[in-house]
C-alpha positions in Angstrom: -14.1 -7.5 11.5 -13.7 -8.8 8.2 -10.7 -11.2 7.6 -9.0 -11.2 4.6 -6.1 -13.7 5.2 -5.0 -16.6 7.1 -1.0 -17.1 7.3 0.5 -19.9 9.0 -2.2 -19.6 12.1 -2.4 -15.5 11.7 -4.9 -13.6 10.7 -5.2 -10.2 9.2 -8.5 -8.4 9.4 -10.3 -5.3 9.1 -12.7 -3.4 10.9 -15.8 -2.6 9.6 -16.2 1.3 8.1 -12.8 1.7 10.4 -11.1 5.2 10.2 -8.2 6.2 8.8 -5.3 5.8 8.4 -5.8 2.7 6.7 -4.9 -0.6 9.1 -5.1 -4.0 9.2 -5.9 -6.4 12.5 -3.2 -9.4 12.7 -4.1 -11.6 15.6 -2.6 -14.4 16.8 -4.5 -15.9 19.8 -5.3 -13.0 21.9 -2.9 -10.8 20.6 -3.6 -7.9 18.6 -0.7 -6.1 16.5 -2.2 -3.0 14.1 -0.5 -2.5 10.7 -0.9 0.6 9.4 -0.6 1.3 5.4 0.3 4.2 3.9 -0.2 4.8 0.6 0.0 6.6 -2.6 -1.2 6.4 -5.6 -2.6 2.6 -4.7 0.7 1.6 -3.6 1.8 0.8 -0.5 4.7 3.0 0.2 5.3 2.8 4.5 4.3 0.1 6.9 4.3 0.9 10.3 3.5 -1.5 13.0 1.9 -1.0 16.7 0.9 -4.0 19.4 -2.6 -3.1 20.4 -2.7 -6.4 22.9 -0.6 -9.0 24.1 3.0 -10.1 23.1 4.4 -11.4 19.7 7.3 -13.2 19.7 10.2 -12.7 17.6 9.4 -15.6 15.4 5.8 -14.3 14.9 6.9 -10.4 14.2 9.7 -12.1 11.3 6.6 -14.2 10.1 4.5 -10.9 9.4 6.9 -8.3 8.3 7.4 -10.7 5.9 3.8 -11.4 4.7 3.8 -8.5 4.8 6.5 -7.4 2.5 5.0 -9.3 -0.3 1.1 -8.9 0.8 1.0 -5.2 1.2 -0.8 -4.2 -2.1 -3.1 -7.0 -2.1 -4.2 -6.3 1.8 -4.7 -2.3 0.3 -6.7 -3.6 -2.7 -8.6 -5.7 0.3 -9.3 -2.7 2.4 -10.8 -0.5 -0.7 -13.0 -3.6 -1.9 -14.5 -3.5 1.9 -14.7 0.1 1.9 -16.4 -0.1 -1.4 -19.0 -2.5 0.0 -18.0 -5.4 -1.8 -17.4 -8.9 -1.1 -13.8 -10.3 0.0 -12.8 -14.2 -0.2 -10.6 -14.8 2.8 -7.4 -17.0 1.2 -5.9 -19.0 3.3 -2.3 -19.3 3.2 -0.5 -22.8 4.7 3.0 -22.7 3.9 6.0 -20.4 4.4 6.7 -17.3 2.2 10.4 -17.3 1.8 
């Protein structure tokens, strides 16, 4: 699993030569939501979201959609650098996206 953020205590990851359709890992604790992206043309043009494991509160689910809403692209860009075999730094965000 290779992370690619940190948000406020949640992670975002990707599996190692995962299938598609192209998803991202967010865990917090032992929780385990999926995000799938859909794209076209290198943009990000549906996000749809699925709890693997566990339970995320409604606090938690506001904190990602909105991460989300303004991360989308760069977590695509992520997924095709991993895919590509190359090297991703994990950034670490500690403050609130408003």
């Amino acid at each position: 699993m290779s992370k690619v953020y940190r948000y406020l205590g949640i992670d975002f990851s990707f599996p190692a030569g995962d299938h598609l359709p192209i998803h991202a890992h967010v865990t917090v604790g032992n929780n385990v939501l999926r995000i799938f992206l859909y794209e076209k043309d290198g943009v990000v043009t549906y996000v749809k979201y699925e709890v693997k494991k566990g339970k995320f509160t409604p606090a938690q689910m506001r904190s990602i959609k909105k991460f989300i809403s303004v991360k989308k692209d760069s977590l695509l860009f992520a997924y095709k650098q991993l895919q590509a075999g190359n090297k991703v730094t994990i950034i670490e965000i500690t403050t609130k996206i408003k």
